[in-house]
N, C-alpha and C positions, 0 to 999 in steps of 0.2 A: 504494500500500500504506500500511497506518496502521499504529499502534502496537500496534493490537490483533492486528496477524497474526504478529508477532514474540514474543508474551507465548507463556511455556509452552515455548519450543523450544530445545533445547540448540544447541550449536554445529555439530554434524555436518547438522543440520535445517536451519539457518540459510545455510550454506554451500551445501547442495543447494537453496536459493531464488535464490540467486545468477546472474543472466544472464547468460550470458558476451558478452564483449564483441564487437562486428562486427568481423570479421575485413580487415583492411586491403588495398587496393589491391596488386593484383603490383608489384612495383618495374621499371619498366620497365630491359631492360640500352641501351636507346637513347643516346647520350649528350645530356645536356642543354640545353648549352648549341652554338654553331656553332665553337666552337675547338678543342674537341675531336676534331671531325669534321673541321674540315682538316689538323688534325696526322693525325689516321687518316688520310685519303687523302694528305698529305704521307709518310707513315710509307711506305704502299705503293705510292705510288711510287718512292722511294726502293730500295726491296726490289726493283722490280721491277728498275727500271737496274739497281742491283748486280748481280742474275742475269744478264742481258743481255750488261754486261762479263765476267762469269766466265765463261760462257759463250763471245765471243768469244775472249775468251783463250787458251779449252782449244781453239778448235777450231784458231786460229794456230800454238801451239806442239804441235798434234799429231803433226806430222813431227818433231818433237824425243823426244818419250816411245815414237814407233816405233822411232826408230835405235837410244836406247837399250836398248830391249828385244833386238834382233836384237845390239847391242855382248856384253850380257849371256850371250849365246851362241855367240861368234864364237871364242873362246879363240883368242887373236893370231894367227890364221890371215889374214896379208897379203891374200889373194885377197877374203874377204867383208868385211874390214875397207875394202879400196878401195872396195868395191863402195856398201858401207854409208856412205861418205863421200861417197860420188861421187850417188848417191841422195837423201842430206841437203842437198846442196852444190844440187841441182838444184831442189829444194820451196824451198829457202830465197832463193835470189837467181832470177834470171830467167836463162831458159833460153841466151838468145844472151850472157853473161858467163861460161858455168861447160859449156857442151855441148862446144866444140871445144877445150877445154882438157886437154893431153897432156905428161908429161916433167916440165922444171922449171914450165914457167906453172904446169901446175896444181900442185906443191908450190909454189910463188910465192903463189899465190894461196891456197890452206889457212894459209899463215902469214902474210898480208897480214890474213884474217877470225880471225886467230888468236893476234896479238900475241907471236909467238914464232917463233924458227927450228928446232922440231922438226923439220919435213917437208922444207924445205932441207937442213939439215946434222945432224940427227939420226936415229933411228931410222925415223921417217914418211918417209925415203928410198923405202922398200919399194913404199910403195902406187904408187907412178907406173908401177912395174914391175910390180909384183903379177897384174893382169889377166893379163900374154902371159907367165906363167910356167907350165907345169905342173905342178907340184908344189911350192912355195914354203914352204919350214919357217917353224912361228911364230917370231913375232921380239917378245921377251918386252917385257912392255908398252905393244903398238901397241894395244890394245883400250882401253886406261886414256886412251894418247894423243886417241884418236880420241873416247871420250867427253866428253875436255875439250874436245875442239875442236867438238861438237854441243853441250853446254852454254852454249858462248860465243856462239852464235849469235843474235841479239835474235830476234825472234816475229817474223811476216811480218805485214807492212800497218803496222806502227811502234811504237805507244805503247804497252810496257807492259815 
């Protein structure tokens, strides 16, 4: 274009002469350079172990959020509170430590996993009995007991 094709023409004229300019390449979202991209797959792996372990976790301590659910419903009734310890006692340790255990072993052994002499010489007497009772009255705060003694139990298989 010369100068003769801009003579005579206002502004508005002049601007509708105007090319507009080429429109630029998409920005790729790729990352650029190679460090980025191992931190991404460092990132997701990472993500992935973490699920992995959260996941083992829950499925370990899942004998632990049953009892307590069924605790939550036992209202100190001796007979399901044994039952629901006795239950716990068996997912949690191995079957030939905790199956033929009767009387004092087994409260022996509830406060042996339970840093306490509740089930010896306090209230958690009951449950040893509880089973062969018929009609056993609650016996006020064995559900709260036995909850603490399902709380204190580590997650099976070890580490966490």
């Amino acid at each position: 274009m010369t100068d003769q094709d801009f003579e005579g023409k206002n502004l508005v004229q002049l601007l509708d002469m105007l090319i507009p300019p080429a429109e630029p390449a998409p920005i790729s979202m790729w990352p650029q350079t190679q460090g980025w991209i191992w931190l991404g797959l460092g990132m997701l792996a990472l993500c992935i172990w973490a699920v992995a372990v959260r996941m083992s976790y829950r499925r370990r301590t899942a004998y632990q959020r049953a009892a307590l659910r069924e605790l939550q419903n036992c209202h100190d009734d001796p007979v399901m509170v044994a039952d629901i310890l006795r239950r716990t006692a068996l997912a949690a340790y191995p079957r030939s430590d905790v199956a033929g255990l009767v009387g004092k072993e087994w409260l022996d052994f509830l406060d042996q996993h339970y840093a306490g002499t509740e089930f010896v010489s306090g209230i958690g007497q009951v449950v040893a009995r509880a089973p062969y009772a018929k009609d056993a009255p609650p016996v006020t705060g064995l559900a709260k007991l036995a909850e603490t003694w399902v709380r204190a139990q580590k997650p099976i298989g070890g580490h966490a």
